[in-house]
C-alpha positions as CSV (number, residue, x, y, z in Angstrom):
1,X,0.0,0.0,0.0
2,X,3.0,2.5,0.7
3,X,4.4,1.8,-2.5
4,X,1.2,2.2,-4.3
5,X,0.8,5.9,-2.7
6,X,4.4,6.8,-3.3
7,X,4.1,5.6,-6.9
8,X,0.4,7.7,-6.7
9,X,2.1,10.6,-5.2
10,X,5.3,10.3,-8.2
11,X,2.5,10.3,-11.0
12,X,0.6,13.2,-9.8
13,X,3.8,15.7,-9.4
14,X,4.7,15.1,-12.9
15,X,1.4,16.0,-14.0
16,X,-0.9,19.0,-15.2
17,X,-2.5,19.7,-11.8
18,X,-5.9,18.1,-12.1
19,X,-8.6,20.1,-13.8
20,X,-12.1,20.3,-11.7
21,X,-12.6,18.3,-9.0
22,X,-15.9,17.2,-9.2
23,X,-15.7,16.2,-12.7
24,X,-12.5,13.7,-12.0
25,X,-14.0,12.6,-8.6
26,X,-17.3,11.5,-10.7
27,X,-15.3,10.0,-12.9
28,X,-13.8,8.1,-9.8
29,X,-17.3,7.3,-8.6
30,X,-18.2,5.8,-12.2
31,X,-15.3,3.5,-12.5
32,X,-15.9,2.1,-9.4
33,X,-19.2,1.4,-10.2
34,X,-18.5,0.0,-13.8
35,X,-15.7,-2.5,-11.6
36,X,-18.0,-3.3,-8.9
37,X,-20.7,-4.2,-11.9
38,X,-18.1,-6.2,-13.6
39,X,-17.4,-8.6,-10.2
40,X,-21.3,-9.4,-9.9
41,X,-21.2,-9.9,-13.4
42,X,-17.9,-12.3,-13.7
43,X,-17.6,-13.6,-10.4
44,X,-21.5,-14.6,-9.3
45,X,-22.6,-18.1,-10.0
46,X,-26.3,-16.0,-10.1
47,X,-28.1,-14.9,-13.7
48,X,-27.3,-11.4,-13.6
49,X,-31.2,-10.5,-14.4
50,X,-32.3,-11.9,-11.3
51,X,-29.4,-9.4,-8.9
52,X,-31.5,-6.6,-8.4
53,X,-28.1,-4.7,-7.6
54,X,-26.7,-5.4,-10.6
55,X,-29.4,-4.5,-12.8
56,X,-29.6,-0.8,-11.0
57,X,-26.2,0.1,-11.9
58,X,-26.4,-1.0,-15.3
59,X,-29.4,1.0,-15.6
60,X,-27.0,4.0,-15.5
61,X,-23.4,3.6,-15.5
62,X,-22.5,3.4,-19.0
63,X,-24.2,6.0,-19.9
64,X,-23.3,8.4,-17.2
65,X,-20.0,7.6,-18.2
66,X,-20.4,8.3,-21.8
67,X,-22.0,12.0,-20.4
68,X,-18.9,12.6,-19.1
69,X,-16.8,12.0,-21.9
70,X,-18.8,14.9,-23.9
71,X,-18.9,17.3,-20.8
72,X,-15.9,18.7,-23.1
73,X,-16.0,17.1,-26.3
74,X,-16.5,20.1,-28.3
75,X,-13.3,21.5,-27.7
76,X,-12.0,18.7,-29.8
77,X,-14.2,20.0,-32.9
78,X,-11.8,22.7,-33.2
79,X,-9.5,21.7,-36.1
80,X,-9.4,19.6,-38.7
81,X,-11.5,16.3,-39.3
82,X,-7.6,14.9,-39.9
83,X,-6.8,16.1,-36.8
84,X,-9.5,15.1,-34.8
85,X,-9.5,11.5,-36.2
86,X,-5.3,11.5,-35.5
87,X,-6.0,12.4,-31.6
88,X,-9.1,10.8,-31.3
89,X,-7.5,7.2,-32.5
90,X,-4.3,8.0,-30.8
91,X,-6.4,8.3,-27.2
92,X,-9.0,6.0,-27.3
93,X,-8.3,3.2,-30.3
94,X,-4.9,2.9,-29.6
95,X,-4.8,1.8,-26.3
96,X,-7.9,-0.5,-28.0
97,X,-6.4,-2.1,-30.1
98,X,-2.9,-2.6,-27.5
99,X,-4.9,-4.0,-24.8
100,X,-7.5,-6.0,-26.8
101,X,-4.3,-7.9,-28.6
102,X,-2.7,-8.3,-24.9
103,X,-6.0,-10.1,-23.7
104,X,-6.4,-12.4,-26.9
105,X,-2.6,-13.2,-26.1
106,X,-3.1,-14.3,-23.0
107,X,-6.8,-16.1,-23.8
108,X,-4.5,-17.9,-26.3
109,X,-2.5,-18.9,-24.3
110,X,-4.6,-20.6,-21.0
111,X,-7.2,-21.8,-23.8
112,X,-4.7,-23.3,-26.5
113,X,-7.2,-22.9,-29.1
114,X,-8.8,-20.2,-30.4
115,X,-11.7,-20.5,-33.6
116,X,-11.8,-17.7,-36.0
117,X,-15.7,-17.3,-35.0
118,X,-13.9,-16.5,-31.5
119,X,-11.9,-14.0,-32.6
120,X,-14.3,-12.2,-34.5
121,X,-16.9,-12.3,-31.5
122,X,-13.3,-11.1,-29.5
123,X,-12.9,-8.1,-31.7
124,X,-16.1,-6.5,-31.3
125,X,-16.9,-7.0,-28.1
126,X,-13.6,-6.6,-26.1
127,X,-13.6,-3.0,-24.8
128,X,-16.7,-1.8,-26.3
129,X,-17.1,1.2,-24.6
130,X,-14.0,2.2,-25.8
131,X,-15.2,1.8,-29.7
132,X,-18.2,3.6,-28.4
133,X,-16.7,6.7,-27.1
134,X,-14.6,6.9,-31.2
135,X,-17.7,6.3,-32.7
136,X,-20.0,8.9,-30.9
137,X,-17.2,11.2,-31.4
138,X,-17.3,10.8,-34.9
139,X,-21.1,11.7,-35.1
140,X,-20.1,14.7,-32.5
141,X,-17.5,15.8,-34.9
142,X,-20.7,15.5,-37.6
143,X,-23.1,17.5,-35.3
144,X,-20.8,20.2,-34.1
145,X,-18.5,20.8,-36.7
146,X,-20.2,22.5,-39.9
147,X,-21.3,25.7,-39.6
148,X,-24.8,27.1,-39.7
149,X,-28.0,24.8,-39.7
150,X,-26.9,23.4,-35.8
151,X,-30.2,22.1,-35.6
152,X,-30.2,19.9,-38.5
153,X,-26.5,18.6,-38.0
154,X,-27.5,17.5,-34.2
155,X,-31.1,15.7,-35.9
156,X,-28.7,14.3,-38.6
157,X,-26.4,12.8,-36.2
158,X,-28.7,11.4,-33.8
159,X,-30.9,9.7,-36.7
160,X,-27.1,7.8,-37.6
161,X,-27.2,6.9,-34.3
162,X,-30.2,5.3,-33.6
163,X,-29.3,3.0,-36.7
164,X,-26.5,1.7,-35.6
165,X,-26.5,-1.4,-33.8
166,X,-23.1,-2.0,-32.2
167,X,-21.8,-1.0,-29.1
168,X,-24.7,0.4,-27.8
169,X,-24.2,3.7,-30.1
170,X,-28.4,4.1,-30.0
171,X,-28.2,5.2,-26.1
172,X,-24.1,6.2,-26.1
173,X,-24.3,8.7,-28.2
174,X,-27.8,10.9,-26.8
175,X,-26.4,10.5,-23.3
176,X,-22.8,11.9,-25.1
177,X,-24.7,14.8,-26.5
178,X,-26.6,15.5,-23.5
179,X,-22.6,15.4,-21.8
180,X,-21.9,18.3,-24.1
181,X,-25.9,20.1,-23.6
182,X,-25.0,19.9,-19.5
183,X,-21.6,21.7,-20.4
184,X,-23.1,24.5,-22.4
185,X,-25.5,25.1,-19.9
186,X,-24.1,24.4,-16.6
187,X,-24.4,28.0,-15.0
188,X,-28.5,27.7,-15.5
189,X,-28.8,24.4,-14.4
190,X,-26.9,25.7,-11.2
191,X,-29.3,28.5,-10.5
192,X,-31.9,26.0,-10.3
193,X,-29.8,23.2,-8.4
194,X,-32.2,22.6,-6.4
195,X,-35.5,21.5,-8.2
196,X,-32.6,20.0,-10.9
197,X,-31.3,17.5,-8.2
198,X,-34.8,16.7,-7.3
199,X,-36.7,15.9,-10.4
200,X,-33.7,13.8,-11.4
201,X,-32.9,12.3,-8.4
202,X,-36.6,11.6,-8.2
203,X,-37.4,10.2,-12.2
204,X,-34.0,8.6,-11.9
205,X,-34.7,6.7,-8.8
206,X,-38.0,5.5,-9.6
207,X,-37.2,4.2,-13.0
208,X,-34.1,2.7,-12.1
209,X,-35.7,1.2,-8.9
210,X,-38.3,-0.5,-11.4
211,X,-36.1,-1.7,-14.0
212,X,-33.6,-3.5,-11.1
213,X,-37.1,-5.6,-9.7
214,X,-38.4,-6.2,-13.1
215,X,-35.9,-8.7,-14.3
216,X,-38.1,-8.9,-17.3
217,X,-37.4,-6.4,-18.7
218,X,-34.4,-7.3,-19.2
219,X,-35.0,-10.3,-21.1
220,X,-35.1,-10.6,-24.7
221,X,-35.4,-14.4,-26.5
222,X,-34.6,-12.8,-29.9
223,X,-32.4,-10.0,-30.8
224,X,-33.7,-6.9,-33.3
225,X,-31.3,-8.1,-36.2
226,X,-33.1,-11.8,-36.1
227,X,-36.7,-10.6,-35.2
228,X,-37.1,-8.2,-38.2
229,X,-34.8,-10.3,-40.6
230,X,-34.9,-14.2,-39.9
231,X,-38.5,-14.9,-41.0
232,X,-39.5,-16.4,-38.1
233,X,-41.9,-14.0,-36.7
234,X,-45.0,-12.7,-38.7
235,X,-45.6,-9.1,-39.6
236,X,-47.6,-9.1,-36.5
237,X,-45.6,-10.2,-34.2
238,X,-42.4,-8.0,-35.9
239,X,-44.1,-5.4,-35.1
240,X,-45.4,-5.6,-31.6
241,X,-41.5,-6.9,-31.1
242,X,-40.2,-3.9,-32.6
243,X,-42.6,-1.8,-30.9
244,X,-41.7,-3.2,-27.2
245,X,-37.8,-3.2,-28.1
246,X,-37.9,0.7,-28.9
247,X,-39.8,1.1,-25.6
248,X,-36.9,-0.3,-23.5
249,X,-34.3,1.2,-25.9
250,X,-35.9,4.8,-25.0
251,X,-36.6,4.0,-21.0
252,X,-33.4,2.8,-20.4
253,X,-32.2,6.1,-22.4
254,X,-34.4,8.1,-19.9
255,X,-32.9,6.2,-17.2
256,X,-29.2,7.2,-17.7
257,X,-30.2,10.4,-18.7
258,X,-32.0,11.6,-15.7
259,X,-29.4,9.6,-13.4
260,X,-26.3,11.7,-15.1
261,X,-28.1,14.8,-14.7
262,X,-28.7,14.1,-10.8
263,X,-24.7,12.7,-10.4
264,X,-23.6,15.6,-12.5
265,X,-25.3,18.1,-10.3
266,X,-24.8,16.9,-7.5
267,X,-21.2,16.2,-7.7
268,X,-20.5,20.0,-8.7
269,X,-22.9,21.4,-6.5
270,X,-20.8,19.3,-3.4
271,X,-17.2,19.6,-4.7
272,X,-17.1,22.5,-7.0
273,X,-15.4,24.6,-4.5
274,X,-13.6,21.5,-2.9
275,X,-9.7,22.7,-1.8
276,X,-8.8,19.8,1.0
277,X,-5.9,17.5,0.0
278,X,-8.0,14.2,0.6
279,X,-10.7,15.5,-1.9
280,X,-7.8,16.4,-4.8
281,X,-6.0,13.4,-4.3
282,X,-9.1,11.4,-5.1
283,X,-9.9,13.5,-7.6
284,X,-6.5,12.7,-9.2
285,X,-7.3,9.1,-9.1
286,X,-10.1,9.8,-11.0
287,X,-8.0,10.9,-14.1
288,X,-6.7,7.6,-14.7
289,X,-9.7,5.5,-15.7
290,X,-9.6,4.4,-18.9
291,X,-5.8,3.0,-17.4
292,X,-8.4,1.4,-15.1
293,X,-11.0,0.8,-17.7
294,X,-8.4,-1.8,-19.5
295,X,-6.5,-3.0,-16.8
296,X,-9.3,-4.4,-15.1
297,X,-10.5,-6.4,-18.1
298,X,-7.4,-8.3,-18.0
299,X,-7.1,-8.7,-14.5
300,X,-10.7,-9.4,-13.5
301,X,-12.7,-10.3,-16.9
302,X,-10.2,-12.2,-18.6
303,X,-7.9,-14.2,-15.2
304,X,-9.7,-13.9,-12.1
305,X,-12.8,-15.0,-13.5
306,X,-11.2,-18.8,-14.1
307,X,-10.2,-18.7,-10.3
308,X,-12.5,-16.9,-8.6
309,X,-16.6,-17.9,-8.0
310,X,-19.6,-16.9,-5.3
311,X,-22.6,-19.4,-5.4
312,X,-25.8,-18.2,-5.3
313,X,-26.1,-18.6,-1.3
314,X,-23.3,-15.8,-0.9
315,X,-25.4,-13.1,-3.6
316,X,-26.4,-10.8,-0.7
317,X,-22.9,-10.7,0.9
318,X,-21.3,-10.5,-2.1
319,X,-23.4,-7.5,-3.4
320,X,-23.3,-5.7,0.2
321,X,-19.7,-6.4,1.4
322,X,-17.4,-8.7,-0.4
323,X,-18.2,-7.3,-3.8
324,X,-17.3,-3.4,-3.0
325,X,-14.3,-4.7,-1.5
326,X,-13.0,-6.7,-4.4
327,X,-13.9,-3.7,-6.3
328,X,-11.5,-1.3,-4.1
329,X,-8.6,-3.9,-4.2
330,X,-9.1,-4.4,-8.0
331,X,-9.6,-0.6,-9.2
332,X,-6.3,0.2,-6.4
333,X,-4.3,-2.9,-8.4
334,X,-5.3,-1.3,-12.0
335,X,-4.2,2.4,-10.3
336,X,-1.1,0.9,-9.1
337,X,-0.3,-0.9,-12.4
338,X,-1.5,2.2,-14.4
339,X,1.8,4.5,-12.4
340,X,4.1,1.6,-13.0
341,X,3.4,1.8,-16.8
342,X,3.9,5.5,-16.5
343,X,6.8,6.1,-14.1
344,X,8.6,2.9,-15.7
345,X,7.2,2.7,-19.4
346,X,8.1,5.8,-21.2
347,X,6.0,7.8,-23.9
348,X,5.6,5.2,-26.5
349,X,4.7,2.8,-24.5
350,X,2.0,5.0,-22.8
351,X,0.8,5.9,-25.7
352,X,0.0,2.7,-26.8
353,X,-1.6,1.6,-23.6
354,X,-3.2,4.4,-22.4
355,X,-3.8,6.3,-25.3
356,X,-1.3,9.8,-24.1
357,X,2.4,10.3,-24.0
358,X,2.3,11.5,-20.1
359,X,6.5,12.6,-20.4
360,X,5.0,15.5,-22.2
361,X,2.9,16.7,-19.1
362,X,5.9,16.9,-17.2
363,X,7.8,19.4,-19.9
């Protein structure tokens, strides 16, 4: 534990000083909850649809997450779309594609055979959000770039994203524009903190509360692709499928929007004007998560998941105490491993794995 804070404490003073507080101490909050979902997911001998725990946070993590990431996207839309695509690949695909090959090297290697039906379910899947975040950049770059007609660029870009069927780019990319909406209007959502935090905390908890004791809801027996394009449904039934599929695409849209408004307010309302060391040390943490983000999907998706299993007896202990604390000794590991790669790894090296060249922060 010493040498993790000493390594902490090396990484930070060769830094830019962190930027606002609340932002990277959400950030914080939303990794550990993305870990902690992960463990109940991985590590529970339970059907995830029937852990009422697990089925709140993935009401809203993901997409609070993806809210964060355009809090400040726009200021990327400022050059080039040559420039944006360089940067934007070199900080999110990079470290990707460098991780995703790491974690297929190693499944190779404990399975001894890997089918080419494997690797192609492998590439699309492994780090998803990460292919997420470059794609509703892209359609950013689309809404925010041209000038004139804002209206019509934003409907344009939102249409591409509803029709796009991978990596969860139909509910990513509203909850990224509504990231970049909170931004542009965060003074006048602070005047009206108050009734903000509790319409959303209200409409968040409510829906989410329903959605994590409705465990059909979660249940699909066919996915979209096969019911509108396998034939084996009638036009009837398409239909009424289609119908009840939008629905729960568009609720569970109104869930992580309403629960990132609530967590983004309240998180600047409470540490906006935050100057105590304990809170800025956190908050520095909380720069490092896509370090965490890929780290843990090695360490607890891809090898502790052969070693490691909770029977259905242990779901309540698990969710209420052994859980978070696997999740605070796996996202302090991932911390720990993300300094080594930057105090010991130099700037190609964290380029590749965590998408920036930190030796330049320290010029």
């Amino acid at each position: 534990m010493l040498t993790f804070l000493l390594l902490m404490e090396l990484v930070n003073s060769s830094i830019r000083p962190t930027r606002v507080v609340a932002w990277d101490l959400l950030k914080l909050f939303a990794i550990l909850l993305v870990v902690y979902g992960h463990c109940m997911q991985h590590l529970l001998e339970v059907d995830v649809t029937h852990n009422p725990m697990f089925l709140w946070i993935s009401s809203f993590h993901m997409p609070l997450f993806m809210a964060l990431s355009g809090l400040f996207a726009r200021r990327a839309y400022q050059g080039s779309f040559k420039d944006f695509l360089v940067k934007r690949g070199r900080q999110v695909l990079l470290p990707c594609l460098s991780w995703s090959l790491i974690i297929y090297i190693v499944l190779a290697f404990l399975d001894g055979d890997i089918h080419i039906h494997g690797i192609r379910s492998f590439a699309v899947n492994t780090l998803w959000f990460l292919k997420s975040v470059f794609v509703c950049g892209l359609l950013g770059f689309v809404a925010f770039k041209p000038q004139g007609k804002r209206v019509l660029w934003v409907t344009f870009s939102l249409l591409l994203s509803q029709v796009t069927l991978v990596w969860n780019v139909f509910i990513m990319y509203p909850c990224f524009l509504f990231g970049i909406g909170v931004f542009s209007y965060l003074s006048e959502i602070l005047r009206f903190k108050g009734w903000v935090l509790t319409i959303s905390g209200l409409l968040f908890v409510a829906s989410s509360l329903y959605v994590a004791f409705t465990p059909d809801f979660w249940v699909r027996n066919q996915g979209i692709r096969e019911a509108l394009f396998s034939g084996t449904l009638s036009l009837t039934e398409n239909a009424l499928f289609l119908l009840e599929v939008v629905f729960k695409r568009y609720f569970q849209l109104f869930i992580g929007l309403s629960g990132s408004m609530f967590f983004i307010t309240l998180f600047y309302w409470l540490f906006a004007d935050a100057h105590d060391a304990y809170s800025h040390s956190l908050a520095k943490w909380g720069q490092y998560t896509l370090g965490v983000y890929v780290i843990q999907s090695l360490l607890l998706e891809t090898l502790l998941v052969r070693w490691v299993s909770f029977g259905v007896d242990a779901l309540v202990l698990f969710d209420m105490l052994i859980g978070p604390l696997l999740t605070l000794l796996i996202v302090i590991i991932c911390l720990w491993a993300n300094c080594l790669i930057i105090v010991n790894g130099g700037g190609k090296i964290c380029l590749l794995l965590l998408g920036r060249d930190y030796s330049q922060d320290a010029r």
